[in-house]
C-alpha positions as CSV (number, residue, x, y, z in Angstrom):
1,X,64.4,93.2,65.2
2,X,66.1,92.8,68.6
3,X,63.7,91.7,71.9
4,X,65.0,93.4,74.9
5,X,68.1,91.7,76.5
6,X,68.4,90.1,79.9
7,X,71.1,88.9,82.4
8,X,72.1,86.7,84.9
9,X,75.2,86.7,86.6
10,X,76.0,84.4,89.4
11,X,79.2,84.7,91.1
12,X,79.9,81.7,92.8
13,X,83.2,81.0,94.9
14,X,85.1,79.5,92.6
15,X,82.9,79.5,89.2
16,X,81.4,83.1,87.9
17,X,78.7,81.8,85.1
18,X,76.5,84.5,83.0
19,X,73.6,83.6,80.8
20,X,72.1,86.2,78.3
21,X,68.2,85.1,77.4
22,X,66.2,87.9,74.6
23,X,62.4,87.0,74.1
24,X,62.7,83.7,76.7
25,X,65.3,82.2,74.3
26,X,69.1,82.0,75.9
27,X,71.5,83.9,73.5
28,X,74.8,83.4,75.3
29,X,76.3,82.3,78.1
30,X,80.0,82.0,79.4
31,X,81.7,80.6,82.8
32,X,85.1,81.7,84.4
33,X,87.2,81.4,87.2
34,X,86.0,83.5,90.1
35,X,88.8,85.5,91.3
36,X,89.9,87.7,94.2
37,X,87.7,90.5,93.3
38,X,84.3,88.7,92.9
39,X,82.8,92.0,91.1
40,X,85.6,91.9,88.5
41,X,84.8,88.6,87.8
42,X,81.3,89.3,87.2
43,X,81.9,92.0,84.8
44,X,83.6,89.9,83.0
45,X,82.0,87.2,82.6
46,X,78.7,89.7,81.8
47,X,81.2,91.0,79.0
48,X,82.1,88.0,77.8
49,X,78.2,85.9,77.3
50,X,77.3,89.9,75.9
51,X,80.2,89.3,73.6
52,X,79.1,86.0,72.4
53,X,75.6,87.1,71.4
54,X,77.1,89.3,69.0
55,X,73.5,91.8,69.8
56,X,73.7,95.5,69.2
57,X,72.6,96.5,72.7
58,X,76.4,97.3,74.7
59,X,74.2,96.2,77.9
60,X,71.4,94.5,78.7
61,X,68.0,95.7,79.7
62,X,68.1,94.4,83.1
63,X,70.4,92.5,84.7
64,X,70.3,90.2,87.8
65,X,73.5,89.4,89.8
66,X,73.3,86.2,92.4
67,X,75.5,83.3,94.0
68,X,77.8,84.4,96.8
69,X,79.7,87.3,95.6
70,X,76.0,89.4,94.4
71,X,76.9,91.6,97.0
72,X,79.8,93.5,94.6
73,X,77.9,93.5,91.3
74,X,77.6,97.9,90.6
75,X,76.5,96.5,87.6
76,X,73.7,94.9,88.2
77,X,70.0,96.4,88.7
78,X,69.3,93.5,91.5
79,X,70.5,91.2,93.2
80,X,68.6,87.8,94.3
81,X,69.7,85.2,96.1
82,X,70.6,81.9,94.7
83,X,67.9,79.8,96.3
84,X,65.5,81.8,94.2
85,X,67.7,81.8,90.9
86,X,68.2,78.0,91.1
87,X,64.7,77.6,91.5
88,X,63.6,79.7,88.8
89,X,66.4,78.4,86.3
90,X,65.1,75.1,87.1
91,X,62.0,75.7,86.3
92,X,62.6,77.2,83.3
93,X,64.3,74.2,81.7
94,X,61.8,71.6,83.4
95,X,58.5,72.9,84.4
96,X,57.8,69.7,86.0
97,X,60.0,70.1,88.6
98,X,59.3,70.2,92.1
99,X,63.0,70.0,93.8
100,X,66.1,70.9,92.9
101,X,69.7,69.2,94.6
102,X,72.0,72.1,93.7
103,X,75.6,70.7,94.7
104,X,78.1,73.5,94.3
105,X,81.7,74.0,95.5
106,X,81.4,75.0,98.5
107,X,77.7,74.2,99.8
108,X,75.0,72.0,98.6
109,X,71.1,73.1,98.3
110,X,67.9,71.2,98.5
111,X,64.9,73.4,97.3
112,X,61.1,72.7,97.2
113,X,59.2,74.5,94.0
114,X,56.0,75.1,93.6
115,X,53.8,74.9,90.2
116,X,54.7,78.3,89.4
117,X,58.8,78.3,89.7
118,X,58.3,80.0,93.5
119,X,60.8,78.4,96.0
120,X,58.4,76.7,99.3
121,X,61.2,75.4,101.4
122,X,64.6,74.8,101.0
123,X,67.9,73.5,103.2
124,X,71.6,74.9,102.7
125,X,74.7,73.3,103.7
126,X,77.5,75.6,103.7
127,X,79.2,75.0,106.7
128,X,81.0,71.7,105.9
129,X,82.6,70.6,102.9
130,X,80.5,67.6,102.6
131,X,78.3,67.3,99.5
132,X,79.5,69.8,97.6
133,X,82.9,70.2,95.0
134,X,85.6,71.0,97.0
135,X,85.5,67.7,99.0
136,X,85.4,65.5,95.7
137,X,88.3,68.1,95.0
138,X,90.4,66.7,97.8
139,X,89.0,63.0,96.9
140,X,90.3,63.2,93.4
141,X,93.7,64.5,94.6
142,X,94.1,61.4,97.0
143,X,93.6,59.0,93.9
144,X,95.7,61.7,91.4
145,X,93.4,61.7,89.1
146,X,91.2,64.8,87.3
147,X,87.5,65.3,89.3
148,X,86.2,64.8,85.8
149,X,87.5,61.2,86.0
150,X,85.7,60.1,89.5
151,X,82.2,59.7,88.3
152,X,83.1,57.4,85.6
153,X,86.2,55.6,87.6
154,X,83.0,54.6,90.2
155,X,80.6,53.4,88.1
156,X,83.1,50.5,87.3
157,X,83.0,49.1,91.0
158,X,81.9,45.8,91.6
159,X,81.2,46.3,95.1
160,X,80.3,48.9,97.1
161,X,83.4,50.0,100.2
162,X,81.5,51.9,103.2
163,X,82.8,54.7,104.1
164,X,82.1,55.9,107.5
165,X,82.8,60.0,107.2
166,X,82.1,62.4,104.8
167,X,84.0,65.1,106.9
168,X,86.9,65.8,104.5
169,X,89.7,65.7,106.6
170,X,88.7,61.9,108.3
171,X,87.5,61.0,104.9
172,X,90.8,61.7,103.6
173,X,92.7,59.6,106.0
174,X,89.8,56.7,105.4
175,X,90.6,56.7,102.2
176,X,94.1,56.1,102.4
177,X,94.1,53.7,105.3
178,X,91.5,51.6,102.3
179,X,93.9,52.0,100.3
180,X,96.9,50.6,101.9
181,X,94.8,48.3,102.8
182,X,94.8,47.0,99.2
183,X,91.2,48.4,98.4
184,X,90.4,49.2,94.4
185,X,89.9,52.4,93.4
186,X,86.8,52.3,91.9
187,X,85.0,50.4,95.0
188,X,86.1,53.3,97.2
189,X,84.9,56.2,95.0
190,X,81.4,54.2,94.8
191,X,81.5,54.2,98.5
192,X,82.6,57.8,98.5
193,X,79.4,59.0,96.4
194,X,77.0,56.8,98.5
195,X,78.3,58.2,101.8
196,X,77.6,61.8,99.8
197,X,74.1,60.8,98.9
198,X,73.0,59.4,101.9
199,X,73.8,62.8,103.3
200,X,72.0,64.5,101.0
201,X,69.1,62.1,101.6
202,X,69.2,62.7,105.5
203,X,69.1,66.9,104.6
204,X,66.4,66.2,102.1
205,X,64.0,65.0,104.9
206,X,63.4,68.1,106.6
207,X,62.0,69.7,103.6
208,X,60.7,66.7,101.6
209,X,61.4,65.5,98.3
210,X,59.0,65.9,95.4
211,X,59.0,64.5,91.9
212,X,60.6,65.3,89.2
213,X,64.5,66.2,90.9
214,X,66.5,68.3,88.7
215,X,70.6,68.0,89.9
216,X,72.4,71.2,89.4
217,X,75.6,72.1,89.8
218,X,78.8,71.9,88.9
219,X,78.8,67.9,90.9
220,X,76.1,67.4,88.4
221,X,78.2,66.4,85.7
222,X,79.5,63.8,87.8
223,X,77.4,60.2,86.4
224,X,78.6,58.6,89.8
225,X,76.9,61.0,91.9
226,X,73.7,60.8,89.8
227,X,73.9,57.3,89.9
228,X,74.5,57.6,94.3
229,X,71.6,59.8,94.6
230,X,68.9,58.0,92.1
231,X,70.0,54.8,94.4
232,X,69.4,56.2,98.0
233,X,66.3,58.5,96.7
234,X,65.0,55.4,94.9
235,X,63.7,57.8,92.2
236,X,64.6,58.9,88.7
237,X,67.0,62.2,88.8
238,X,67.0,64.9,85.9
239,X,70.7,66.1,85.0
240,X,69.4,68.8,81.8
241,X,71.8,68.7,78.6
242,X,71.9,72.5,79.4
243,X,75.2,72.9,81.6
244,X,74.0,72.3,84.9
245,X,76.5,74.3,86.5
246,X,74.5,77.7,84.9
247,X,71.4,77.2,86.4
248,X,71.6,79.5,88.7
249,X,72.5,82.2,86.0
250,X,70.0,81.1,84.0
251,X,67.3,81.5,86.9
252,X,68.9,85.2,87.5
253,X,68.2,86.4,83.8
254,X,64.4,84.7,84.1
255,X,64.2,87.2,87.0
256,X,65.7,90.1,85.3
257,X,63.3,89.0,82.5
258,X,60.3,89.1,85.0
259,X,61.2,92.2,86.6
260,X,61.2,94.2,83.5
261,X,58.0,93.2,82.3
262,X,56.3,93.8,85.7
């Protein structure tokens, strides 16, 4: 027999992920393109993860909607924000962890947990491009290449090419004065994801890091920017096999989940 059915939607601004979870087990999940009209974009993607679950239920129990466009979700019973949903998603996955890095495409998160899942601190950037997708976006179109390709084009560097900005307009120009300057590739891209971790480093001090790290995010996926961040933090970092770019979802639908049952 069917449990009860939960989900999380979290509409981010350029990714809308959903993750469907029955009796604490995730059923579906699916991940589009967020368009102009964030709450269409939700819907659908809600539609689609309920689609792959192939359940009898046309909705779920109790849905949770989160990431920047929660505000136009009709559909959901809640909305939470993301700190709390990456935190609980997190948690879910690794109940060991006690900060999450969450580098999105347009902001980047550092989040203390607690034993329980329950978020103690936390730091946002969302003001600059710095840290966070859209600037490796503009990186990757400087060298012409995919943004799947950077992580693995910088862990072939032999050396390491300081790079003195991460605003993404002087890093931009940097990078081309380096490589006119007959600078490889793959030297400046390791630079590139050091100057991003150190960064990330300098936010993490005002709420502390704590082991274990979970990354999540879409940059997640990226081994160069693992590799950055496990060098400057000088600790081991968790990347989980689940997509890490659906955490947030995930963490949405544990809160549907809890909701219900409270």
């Amino acid at each position: 027999m069917q449990g009860k059915i939960f989900a999380g939607v979290d509409i981010g601004s350029l990714t809308t992920k959903s993750v469907i979870l029955s009796d604490g087990a995730v059923l579906g999940t699916s991940k589009i393109q967020t368009g102009i009209y964030p709450e269409k974009s939700g819907e659908e993607a809600l539609k689609k993860a309920m689609e792959i679950t192939r359940c009898q239920a046309e909705f779920p129990d109790y849905t949770v909607a989160t990431g920047y466009g929660r505000i136009s979700s009709p559909y959901a019973d809640e909305t939470v924000t993301e700190i709390t949903c990456h935190a609980k998603g997190a948690f879910f996955l690794h109940p060991e962890v006690r900060t999450v890095i969450d580098m999105g495409g347009q902001d980047c998160k550092v989040i203390r947990v607690d034993k329980s899942g329950n978020v103690t601190d936390f730091i946002m950037n969302d003001k600059c491009a710095a840290g966070t997708g859209r600037f490796l976006e503009v990186i990757a179109s400087v060298f012409k290449v995919d943004l799947d390709s950077l992580g693995s084009m910088s862990m072939q560097a032999k050396e390491t090419v300081p790079i003195s900005s991460t605003c993404t307009v002087f890093a931009e120009s940097e990078v081309i004065s380096l490589l006119a300057r007959g600078e490889k590739s793959e030297n400046i891209l390791r630079g590139i994801h050091h100057a991003i971790a150190q960064r990330i480093t300098g936010m993490s001090i005002r709420v502390g890091i704590e082991d274990a790290i979970l990354f999540s995010g879409g940059v997640a996926n990226n081994v160069g920017m693992k590799n950055a961040l496990e060098e400057s933090f000088q600790k081991p970092i968790i990347v989980p096999s689940f997509d890490p770019q659906i955490i947030g979802a995930l963490g949405a639908a544990r809160v549907a989940e809890n909701r219900y049952n409270s």
